[in-house]
C-alpha positions as CSV (number, residue, x, y, z in Angstrom):
1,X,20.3,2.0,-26.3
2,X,17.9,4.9,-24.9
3,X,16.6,5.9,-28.4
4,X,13.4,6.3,-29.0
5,X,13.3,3.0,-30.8
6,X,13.9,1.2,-28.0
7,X,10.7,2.8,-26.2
8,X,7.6,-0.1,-26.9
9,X,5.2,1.6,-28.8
10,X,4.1,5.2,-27.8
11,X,4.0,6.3,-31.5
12,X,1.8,9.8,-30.8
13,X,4.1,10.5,-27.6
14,X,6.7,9.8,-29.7
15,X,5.7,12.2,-32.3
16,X,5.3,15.1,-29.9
17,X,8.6,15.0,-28.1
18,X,10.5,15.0,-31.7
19,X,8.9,17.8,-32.9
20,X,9.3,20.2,-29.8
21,X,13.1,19.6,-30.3
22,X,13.2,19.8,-34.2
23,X,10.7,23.2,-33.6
24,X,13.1,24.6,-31.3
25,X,10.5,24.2,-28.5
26,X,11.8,22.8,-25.8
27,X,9.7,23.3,-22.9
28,X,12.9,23.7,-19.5
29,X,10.7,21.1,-17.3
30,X,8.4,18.4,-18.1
31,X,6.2,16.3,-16.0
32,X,5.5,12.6,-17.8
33,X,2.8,11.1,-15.9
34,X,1.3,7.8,-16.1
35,X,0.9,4.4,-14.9
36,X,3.7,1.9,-13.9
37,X,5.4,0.0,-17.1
38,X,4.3,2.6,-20.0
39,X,7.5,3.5,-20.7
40,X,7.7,7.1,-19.2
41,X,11.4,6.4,-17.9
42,X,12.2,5.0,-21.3
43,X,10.5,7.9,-23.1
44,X,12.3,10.7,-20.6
45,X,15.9,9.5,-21.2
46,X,14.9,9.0,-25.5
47,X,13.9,12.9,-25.3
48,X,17.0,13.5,-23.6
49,X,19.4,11.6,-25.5
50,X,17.6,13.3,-28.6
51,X,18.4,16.7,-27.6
52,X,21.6,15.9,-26.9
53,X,22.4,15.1,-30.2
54,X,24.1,17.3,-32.3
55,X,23.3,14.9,-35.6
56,X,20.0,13.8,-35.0
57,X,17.6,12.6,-37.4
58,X,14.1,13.1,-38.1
59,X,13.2,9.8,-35.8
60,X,15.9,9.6,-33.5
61,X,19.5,10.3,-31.7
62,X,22.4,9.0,-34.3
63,X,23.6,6.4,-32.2
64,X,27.7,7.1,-33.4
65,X,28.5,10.6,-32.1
66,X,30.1,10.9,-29.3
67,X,27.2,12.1,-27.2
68,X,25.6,9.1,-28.1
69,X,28.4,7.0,-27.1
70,X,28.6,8.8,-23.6
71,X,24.4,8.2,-23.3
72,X,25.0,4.3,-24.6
73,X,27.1,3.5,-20.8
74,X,24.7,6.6,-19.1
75,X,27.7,8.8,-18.8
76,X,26.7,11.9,-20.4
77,X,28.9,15.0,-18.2
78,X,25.8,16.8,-19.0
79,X,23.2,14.4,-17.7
80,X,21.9,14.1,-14.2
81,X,19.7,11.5,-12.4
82,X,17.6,11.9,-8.8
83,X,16.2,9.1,-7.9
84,X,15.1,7.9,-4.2
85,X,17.6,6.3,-2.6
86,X,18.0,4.7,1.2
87,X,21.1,6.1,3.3
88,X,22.6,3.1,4.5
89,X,23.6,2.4,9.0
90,X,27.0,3.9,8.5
91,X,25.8,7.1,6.5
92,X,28.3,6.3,3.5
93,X,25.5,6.3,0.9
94,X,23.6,9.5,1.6
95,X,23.2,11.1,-2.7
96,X,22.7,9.2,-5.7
97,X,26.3,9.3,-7.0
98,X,26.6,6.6,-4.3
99,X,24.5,4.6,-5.7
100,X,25.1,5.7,-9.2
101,X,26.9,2.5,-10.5
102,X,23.9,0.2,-9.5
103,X,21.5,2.8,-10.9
104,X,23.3,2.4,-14.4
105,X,23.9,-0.8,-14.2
106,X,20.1,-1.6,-13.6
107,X,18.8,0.7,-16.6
108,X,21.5,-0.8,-18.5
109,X,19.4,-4.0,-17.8
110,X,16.4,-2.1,-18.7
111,X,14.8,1.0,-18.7
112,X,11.7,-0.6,-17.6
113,X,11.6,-1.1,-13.8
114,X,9.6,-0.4,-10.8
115,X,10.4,1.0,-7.2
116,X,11.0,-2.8,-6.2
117,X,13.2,-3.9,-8.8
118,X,15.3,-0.5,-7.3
119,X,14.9,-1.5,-4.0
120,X,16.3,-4.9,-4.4
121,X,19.1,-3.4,-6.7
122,X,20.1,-1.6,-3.6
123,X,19.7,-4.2,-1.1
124,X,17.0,-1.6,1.0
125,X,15.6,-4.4,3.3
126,X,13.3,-2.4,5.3
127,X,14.3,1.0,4.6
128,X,11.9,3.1,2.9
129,X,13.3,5.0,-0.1
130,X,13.5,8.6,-1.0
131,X,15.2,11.9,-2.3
132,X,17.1,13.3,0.3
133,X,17.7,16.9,1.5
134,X,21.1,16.9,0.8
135,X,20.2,15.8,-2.8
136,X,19.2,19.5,-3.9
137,X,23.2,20.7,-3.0
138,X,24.3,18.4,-5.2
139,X,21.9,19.4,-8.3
140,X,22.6,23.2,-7.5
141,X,26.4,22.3,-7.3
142,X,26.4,20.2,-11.0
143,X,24.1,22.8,-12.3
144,X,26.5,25.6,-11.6
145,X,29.2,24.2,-13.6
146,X,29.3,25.4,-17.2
147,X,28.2,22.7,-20.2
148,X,31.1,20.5,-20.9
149,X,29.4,20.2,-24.4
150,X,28.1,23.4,-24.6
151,X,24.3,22.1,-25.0
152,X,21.7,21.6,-23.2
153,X,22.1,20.4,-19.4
154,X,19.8,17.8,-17.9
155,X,18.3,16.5,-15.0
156,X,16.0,13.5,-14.9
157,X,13.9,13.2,-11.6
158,X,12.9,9.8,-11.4
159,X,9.6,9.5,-9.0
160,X,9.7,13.5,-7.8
161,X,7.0,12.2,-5.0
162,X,9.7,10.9,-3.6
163,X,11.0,14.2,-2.9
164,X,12.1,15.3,0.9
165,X,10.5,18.7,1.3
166,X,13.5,20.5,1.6
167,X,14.9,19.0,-1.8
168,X,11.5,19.8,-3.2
169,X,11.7,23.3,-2.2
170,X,14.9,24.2,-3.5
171,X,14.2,22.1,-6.5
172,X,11.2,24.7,-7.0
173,X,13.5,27.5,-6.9
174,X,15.2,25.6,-9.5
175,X,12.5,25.4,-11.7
176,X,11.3,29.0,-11.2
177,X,14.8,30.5,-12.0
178,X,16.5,27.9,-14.1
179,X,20.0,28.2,-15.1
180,X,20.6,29.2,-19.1
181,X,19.8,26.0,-21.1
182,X,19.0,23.8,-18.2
183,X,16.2,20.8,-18.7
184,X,14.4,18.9,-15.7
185,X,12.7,16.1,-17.0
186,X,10.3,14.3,-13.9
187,X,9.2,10.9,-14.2
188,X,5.8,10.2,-11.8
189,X,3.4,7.8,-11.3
190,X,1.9,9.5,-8.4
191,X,1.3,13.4,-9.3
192,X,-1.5,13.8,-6.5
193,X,1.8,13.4,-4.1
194,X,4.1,16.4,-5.4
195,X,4.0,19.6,-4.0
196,X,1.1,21.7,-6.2
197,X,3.7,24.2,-6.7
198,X,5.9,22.2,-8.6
199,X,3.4,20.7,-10.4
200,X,2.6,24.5,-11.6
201,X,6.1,25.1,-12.8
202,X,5.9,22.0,-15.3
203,X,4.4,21.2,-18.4
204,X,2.6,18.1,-17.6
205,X,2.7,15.3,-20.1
206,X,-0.1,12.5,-19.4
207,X,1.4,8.8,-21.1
208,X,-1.2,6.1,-21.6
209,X,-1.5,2.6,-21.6
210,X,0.9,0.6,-24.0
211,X,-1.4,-1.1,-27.3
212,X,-1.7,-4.7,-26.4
213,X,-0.4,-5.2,-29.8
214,X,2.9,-3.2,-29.7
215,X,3.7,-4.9,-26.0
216,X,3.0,-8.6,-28.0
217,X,5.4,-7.3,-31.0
218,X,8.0,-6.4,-28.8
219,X,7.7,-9.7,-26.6
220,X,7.9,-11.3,-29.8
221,X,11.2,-9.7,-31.3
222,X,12.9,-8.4,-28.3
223,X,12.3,-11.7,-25.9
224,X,11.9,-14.3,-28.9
225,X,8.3,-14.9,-27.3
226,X,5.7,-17.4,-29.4
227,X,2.8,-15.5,-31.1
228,X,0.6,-16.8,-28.9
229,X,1.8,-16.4,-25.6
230,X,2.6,-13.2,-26.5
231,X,-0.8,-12.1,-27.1
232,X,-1.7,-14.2,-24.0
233,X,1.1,-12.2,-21.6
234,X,0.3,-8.6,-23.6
235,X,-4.1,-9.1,-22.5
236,X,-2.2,-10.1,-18.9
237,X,0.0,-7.2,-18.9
238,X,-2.7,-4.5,-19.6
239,X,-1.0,-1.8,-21.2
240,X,2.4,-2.5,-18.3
241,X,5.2,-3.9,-20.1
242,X,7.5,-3.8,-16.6
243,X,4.6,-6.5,-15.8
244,X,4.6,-8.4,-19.6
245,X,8.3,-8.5,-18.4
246,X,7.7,-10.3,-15.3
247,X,5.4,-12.4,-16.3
248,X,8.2,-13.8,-19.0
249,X,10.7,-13.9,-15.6
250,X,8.2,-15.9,-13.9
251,X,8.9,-13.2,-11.2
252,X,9.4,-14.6,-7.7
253,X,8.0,-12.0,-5.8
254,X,4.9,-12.3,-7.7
255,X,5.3,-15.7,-6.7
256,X,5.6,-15.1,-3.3
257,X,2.6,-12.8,-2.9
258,X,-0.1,-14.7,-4.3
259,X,1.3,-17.7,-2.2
260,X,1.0,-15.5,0.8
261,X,-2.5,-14.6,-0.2
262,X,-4.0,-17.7,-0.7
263,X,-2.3,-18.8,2.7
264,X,-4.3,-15.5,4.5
265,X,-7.5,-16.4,2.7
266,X,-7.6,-20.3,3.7
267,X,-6.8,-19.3,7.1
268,X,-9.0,-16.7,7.8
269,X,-11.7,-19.0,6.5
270,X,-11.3,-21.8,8.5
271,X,-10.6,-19.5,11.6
272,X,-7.1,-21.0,12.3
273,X,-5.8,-18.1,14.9
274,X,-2.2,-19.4,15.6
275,X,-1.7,-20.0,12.1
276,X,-2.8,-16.8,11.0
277,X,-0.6,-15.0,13.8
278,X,2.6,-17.1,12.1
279,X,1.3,-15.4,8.9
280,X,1.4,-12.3,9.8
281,X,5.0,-12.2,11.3
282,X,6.0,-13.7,8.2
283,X,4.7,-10.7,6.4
284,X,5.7,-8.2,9.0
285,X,9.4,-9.3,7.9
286,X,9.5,-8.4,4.7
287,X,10.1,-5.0,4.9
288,X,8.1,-1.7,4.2
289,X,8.0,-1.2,0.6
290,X,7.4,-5.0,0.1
291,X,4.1,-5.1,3.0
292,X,3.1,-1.8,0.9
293,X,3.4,-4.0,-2.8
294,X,2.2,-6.8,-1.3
295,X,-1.1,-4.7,-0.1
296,X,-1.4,-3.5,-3.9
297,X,-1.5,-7.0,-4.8
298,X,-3.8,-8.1,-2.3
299,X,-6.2,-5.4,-3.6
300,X,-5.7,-6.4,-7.3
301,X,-6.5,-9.6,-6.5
302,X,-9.7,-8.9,-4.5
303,X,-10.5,-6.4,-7.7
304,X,-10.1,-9.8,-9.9
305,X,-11.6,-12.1,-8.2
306,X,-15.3,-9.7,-7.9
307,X,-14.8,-9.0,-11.9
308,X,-14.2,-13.4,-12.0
309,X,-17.8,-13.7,-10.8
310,X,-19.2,-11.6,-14.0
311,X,-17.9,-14.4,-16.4
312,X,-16.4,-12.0,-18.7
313,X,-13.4,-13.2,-19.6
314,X,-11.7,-10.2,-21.2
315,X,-11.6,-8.2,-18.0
316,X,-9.6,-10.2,-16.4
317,X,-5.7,-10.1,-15.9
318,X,-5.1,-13.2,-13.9
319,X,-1.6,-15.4,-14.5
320,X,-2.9,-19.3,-15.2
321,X,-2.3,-20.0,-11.0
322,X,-4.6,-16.9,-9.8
323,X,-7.3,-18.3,-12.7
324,X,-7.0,-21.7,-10.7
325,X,-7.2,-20.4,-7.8
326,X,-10.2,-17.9,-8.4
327,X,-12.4,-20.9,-9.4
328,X,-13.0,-21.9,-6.2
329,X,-12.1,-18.3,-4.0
330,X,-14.5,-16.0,-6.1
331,X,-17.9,-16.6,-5.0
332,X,-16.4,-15.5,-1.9
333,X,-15.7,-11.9,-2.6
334,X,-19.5,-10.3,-3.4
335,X,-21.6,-6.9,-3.6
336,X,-21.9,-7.8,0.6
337,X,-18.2,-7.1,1.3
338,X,-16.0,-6.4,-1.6
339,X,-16.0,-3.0,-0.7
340,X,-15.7,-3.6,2.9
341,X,-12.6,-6.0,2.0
342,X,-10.6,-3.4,-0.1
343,X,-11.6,-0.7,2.6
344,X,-9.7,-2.8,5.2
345,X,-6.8,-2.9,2.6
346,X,-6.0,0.9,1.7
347,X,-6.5,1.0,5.7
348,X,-3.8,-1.3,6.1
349,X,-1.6,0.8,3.4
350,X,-2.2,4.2,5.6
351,X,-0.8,2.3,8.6
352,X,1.7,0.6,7.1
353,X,2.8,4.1,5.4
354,X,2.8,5.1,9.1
355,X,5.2,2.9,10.3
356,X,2.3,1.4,12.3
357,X,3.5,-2.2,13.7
358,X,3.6,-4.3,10.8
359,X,2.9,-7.5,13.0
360,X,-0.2,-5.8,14.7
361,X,-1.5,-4.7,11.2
362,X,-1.6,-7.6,9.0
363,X,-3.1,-9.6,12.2
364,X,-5.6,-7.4,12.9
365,X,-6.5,-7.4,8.7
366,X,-6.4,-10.9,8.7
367,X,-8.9,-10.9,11.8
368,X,-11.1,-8.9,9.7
369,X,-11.2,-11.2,6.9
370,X,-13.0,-13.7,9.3
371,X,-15.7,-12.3,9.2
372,X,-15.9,-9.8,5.5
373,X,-15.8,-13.6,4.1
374,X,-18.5,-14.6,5.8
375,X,-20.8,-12.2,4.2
């Protein structure tokens, strides 16, 4: 569990994080970038583990040492994890150590996840998550004590734009000054959002895509997936194996997003008001982070659906019941207002971000689609 033969493909990245630990050049913080499901979570704790390692191989940790057996349950003494969290009504759960036995438990699971699997993990109904202020005196407090193995000690910040600016400060002192033999590893899929001075203090490390091919192997022997479906689901999940995953899961809230989308679409065509005022109080109770995914999706979908009309079938990334649907709903989104339609969108997401009232934003989108649909 954690090696790097558990990370799906990424042979090259891979490669390069081997042999800065078998060179002896172990940069003390890294920054792995890259999209959502490329395995830059996976790849993070596989360095980690790997350093950690007092028999490692030339391809991987040992797996039978008892470092290894610490990293197999994620109890390593000299492995840390940030991660954005929500402090619950009766202020019990303010750090990640209170929330550290559903954080292993979920990685345990997988390592590939997103910030709504995490969400729902922690049962975060409306609250929006991050890495508190009080977070950076706990890191300075672990980071003080001495190596219990005498190695390398390591912290693992997963989504550092997360950060609350006060953590993020003291995080850069930190990182400027770090204690002797002390690693931070972040994990981002928005850079653009740390603090520029961070960002300085790192060695940036920029993960791509995942081969269709190596996501279709691994469906295949990890999931016991048919050939062909799993070429099918690998060309769906476009280089994202957290969405070839979901896709397998038949994920509900997947389900529940384009069913929601469809709904908004028929009745902003046919110009049904009350309707579309019960739709968006449905939507207004689902809770920040969900309004914010399902925005994302509506703007993939919208994306789609323009590409649909080009009849180039490779392009698109559509499950069998968004293909159905963009049949008929595709001539509708044209050079006239596609931009116009995702402009409204991103809109909504800055508002939404802003704790703007979610009932007075999705109406007032789906007011808009009148007449963008028109066009």
């Amino acid at each position: 569990m954690f090696g790097f033969n558990d990370v799906i493909g990424q042979e090259a990245a891979k490669q390069r994080l081997i042999q800065e630990v078998q060179e002896g050049r172990i940069p003390h913080a890294q920054l792995f970038c890259g999209p959502p499901g490329v395995g830059k979570l996976p790849l993070a704790l596989a360095y980690a583990r790997y350093i950690c390692c007092p028999n490692r191989t030339e391809t991987d940790a040992c797996g039978t040492c008892p470092s290894c057996v610490k990293w197999n349950k994620l109890v390593h003494p000299d492995v840390h994890f940030m991660f954005p969290i929500v402090k619950n009504a009766k202020g019990k759960k303010e750090v990640c150590d209170d929330y550290i036995a559903e954080w292993r438990h979920l990685m345990l699971t997988t390592p590939y996840f997103g910030l709504n699997h995490w969400l729902n993990k922690m049962e975060a109904e409306n609250g929006q998550a991050i890495i508190y202020a009080k977070e950076s005196d706990e890191i300075i407090r672990k980071l003080s004590l001495k190596s219990s193995e005498g190695g390398y000690k390591t912290t693992i910040v997963w989504l550092p734009e997360k950060l609350h600016e006060v953590c993020a400060n003291k995080l850069l002192k930190l990182l400027e000054e770090p204690p002797e033999k002390t690693i931070f590893l972040l994990v981002s899929e928005t850079p653009e959002m740390i603090l520029p001075t961070i960002i300085s203090r790192t060695q940036r490390f920029n993960i791509p895509l995942i081969e269709e091919t190596d996501i279709a192997k691994a469906l295949r022997e990890k999931y016991g997936v048919q050939q062909a479906d799993s070429e099918a689901i690998a060309h769906l999940a476009n280089g994202n194996f957290i969405k070839a995953l979901e896709t397998i899961h038949l994920n509900e809230e997947n389900e529940l997003f384009f069913n929601l989308f469809v709904s908004l679409m028929r009745l902003s065509y046919q110009r049904k008001i009350r309707e579309m005022k019960q739709w968006s109080e449905q939507v207004a109770g689902m809770g920040r982070e969900r309004q914010k995914n399902f925005l994302e999706y509506c703007q993939r979908m919208i994306r789609e659906n323009f590409i649909y009309n080009l009849h180039r079938k490779e392009m698109n990334y559509m499950t069998v019941p968004e293909q159905s649907f963009a049949t008929r709903f595709a001539p509708f989104v044209n050079e006239r207002n596609v931009t116009g339609i995702m402009d409204e969108l991103s809109e909504a997401q800055i508002h939404i971000e802003q704790n703007v009232n979610a009932r007075m934003v999705f109406f007032d989108f789906s007011l808009k689609m009148i007449v963008l649909l028109k066009q």
